[in-house]
C-alpha positions, -999 to 999 in steps of 0.1 A, spaced: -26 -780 423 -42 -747 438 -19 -732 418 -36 -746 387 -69 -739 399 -61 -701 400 -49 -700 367 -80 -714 351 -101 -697 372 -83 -665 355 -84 -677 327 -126 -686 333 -128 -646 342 -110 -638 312 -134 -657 292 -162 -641 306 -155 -606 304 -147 -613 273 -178 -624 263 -196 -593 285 -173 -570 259 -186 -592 227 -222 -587 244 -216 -554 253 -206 -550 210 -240 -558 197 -256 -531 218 -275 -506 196 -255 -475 210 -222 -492 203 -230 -506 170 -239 -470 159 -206 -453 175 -184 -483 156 -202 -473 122 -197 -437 131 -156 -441 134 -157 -464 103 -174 -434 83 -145 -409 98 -118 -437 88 -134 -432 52 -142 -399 50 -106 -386 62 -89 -409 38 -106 -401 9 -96 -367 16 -63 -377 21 -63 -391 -14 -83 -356 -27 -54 -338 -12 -28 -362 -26 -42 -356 -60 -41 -321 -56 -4 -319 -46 3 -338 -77 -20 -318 -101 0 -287 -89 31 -297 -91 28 -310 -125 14 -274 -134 40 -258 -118 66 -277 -138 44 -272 -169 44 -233 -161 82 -235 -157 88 -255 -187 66 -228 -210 85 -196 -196 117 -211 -205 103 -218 -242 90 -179 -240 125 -169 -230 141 -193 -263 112 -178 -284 123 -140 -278 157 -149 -279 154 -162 -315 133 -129 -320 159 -111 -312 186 -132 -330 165 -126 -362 161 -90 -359 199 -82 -349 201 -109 -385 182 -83 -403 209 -54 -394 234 -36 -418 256 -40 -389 251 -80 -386 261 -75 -431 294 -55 -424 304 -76 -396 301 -112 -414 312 -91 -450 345 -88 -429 350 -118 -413 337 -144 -439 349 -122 -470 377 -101 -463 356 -72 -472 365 -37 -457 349 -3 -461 357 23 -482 389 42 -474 400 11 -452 429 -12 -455 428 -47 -449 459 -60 -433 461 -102 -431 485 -114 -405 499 -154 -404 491 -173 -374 521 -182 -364 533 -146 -370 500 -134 -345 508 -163 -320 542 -156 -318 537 -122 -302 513 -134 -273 522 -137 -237 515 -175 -228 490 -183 -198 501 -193 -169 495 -236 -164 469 -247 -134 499 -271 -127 517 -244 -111 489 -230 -91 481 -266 -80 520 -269 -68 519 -237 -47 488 -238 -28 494 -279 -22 530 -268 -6 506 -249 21 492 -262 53 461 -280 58 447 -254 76 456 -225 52 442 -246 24 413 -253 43 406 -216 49 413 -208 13 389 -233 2 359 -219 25 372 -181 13 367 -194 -21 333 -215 -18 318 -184 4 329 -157 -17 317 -179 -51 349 -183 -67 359 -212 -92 387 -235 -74 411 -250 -94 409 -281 -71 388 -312 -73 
């Protein structure tokens, strides 16, 4: 039973320093230094949100930038395209591949396909270069492959 009694009695002193802490609350001073934080909760989270908004705006202007350069770039490259159109060199070069044309004093010499691919040197397959660096060790590969992806070089495995 005493040990019942100290309990509640703890649980009594709880109860009133609580209360003394819910009196203490309604104490002019207090009152004004709870507003106060509230008003800094406020004020930093609306800036927060200003400097949220801000991030956003620039990044979309950024991208906006980004996205007009490339269309500059497109635009002078059609510029280009057009001028390079308006060439005598652009008129012989299609004259002689879309007509046959030649100058004056040349001949025109027309060669079969299968005559012109019959006289070319055929590529080696990636099947082979597959076969030969597969018949390596691990470790050569390995090295190979960090050769290749440090000096920038296409491999031909996946």
């Amino acid at each position: 039973m005493a040990n019942k009694e100290t309990v509640l009695e703890k649980i009594r002193a709880y109860g009133k320093r609580l209360y003394a802490y819910i009196l203490s609350l309604r104490d002019p001073r207090n009152v004004g230094l709870l507003v106060f934080a509230v008003l800094i909760v406020l004020v930093t989270w609306s800036g927060g949100k200003a400097i949220q908004t801000n991030y956003t705006l620039q990044r979309q202007i950024y991208e906006l930038q980004k996205a007009n350069d490339v269309k500059q770039l497109e635009n002078a490259n059609i510029e280009l395209t057009n001028e390079y159109y308006k060439t005598s060199q652009y008129l012989e070069v299609t004259a002689r591949q879309n007509l046959g044309l030649a100058a004056a004093g040349e001949t025109v010499l027309l060669v079969p396909k299968d005559v012109a691919l019959s006289h070319t040197v055929s590529m080696p397959s990636e099947k082979a270069e597959t076969t030969s660096t597969e018949s390596l060790p691990f470790w050569q590969r390995n090295f190979r492959a960090w050769m290749d992806f440090f000096l920038n070089r296409r491999s031909n495995q996946v």
